[in-house]
C-alpha positions as CSV (number, residue, x, y, z in Angstrom):
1,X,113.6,53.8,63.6
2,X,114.5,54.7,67.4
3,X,113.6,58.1,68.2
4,X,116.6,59.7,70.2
5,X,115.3,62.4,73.3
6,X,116.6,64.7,74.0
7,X,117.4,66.2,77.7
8,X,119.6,69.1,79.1
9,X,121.2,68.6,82.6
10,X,120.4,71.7,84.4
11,X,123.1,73.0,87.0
12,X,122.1,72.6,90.6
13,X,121.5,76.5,91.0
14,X,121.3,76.6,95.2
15,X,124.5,78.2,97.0
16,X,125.1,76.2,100.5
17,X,126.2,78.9,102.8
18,X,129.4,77.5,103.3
19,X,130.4,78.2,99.7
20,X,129.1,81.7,100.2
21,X,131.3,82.1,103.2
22,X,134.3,80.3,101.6
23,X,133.6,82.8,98.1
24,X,133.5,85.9,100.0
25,X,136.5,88.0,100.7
26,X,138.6,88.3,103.7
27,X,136.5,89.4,106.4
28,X,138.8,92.2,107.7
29,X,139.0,93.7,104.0
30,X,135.9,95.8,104.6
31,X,137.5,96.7,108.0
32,X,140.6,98.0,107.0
33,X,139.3,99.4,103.8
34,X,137.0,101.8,105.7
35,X,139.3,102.2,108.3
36,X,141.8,103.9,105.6
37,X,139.3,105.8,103.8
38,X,138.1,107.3,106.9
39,X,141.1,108.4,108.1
40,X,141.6,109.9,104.8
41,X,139.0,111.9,105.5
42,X,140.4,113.2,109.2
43,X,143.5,114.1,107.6
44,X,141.7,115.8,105.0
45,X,139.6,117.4,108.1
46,X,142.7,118.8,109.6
47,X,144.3,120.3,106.4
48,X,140.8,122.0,105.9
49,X,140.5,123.7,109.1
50,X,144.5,124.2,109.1
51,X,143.9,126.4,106.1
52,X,140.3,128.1,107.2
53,X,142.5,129.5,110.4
54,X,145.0,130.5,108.1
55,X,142.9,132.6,106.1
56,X,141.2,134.1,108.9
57,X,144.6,135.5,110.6
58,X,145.4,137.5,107.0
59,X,142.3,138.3,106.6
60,X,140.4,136.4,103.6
61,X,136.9,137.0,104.2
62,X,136.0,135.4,101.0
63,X,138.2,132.4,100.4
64,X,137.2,131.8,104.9
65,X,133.1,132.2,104.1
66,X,133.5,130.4,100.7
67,X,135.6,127.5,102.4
68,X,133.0,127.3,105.5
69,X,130.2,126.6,103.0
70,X,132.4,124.0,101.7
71,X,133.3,122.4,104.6
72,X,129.6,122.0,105.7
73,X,127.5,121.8,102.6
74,X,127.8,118.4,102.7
75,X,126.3,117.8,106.0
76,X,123.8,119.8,105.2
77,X,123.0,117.5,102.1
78,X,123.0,114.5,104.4
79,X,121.3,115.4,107.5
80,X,118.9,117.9,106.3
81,X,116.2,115.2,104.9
82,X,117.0,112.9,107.8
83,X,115.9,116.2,110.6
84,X,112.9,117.2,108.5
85,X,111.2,113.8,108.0
């Protein structure tokens, strides 16, 4: 009686860099994308500080201080460690 063996092909496993490149997306996708979200956030900029001067002309101490600490909390988060280390 013949004894059958038994083997397993394994898939070649190494990506060429060329089929990276030809895999990856578009290369101005990453471009545009941030491009659009950061002018997103300059819009959003300038409807923030169109609204903290318009508080401050009739006179909303708290919604102007409350919308200050809004504004810059966030650099504050960010930078903060950066400055200190």
């Amino acid at each position: 009686m013949m004894k059958k063996e038994l083997s397993a092909k394994v898939a070649d496993t190494s990506i060429s860099k060329k089929k990276v490149r030809e895999k990856a997306a578009n290369p101005y996708f990453e471009f545009v994308f941030t491009m659009i979200l950061e002018l997103i956030a300059l819009f959003d900029m300038f409807g923030d500080i169109y609204l903290l001067i318009g508080m401050y002309q009739y006179g909303h101490t708290a919604w102007f201080t409350l919308s200050i600490f809004t504004m810059l909390s966030p650099f504050y988060v960010c930078y903060v460690p950066l400055v200190t280390f």
